[in-house]
C-alpha positions as CSV (number, residue, x, y, z in Angstrom):
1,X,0.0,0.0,0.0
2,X,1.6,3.4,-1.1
3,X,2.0,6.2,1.4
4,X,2.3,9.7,1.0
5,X,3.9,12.1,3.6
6,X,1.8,14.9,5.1
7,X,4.7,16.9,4.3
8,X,4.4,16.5,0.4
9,X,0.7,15.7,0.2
10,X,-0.3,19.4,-1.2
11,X,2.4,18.8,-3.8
12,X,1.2,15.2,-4.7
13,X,-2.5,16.2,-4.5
14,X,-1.1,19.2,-7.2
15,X,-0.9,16.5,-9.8
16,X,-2.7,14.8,-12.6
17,X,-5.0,12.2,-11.3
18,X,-4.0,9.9,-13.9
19,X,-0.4,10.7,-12.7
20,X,-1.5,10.1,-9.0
21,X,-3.1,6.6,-9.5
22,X,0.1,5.6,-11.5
23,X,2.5,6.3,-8.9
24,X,0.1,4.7,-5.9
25,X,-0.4,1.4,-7.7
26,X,3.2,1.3,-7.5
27,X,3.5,0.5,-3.2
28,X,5.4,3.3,-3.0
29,X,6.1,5.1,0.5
30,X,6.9,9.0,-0.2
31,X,8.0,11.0,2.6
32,X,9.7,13.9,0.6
33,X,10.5,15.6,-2.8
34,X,13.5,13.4,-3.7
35,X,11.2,10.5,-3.1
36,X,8.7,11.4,-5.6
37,X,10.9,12.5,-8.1
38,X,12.5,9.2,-7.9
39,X,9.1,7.1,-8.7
40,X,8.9,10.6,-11.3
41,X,12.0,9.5,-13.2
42,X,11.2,5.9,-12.7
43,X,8.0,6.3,-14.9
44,X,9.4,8.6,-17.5
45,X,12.1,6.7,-18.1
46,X,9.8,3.3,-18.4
47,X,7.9,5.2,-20.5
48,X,11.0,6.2,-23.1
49,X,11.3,2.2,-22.7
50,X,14.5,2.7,-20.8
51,X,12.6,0.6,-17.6
């Protein structure tokens, strides 16, 4: 089950919900920035089929 830091939440909320339910159905656990734009770089660079 993905979690998502209070600290971040108004950031994470910020985004597209398509974006949103992408990076939850990964498990991840966010606590700050640097966490979500690591699952960020993880999914754009599946996406350029680099994953």
């Amino acid at each position: 089950m993905s979690y998502v830091s209070p600290h971040i939440k108004e950031k994470f909320e910020s985004m597209p919900l398509d974006l949103k339910n992408t990076i939850l159905a990964r498990n991840v656990h966010l606590e700050n920035m640097n966490d979500l734009m690591s699952v960020l770089e993880q999914i754009i660079a599946e996406g350029e089929g680099r994953g």
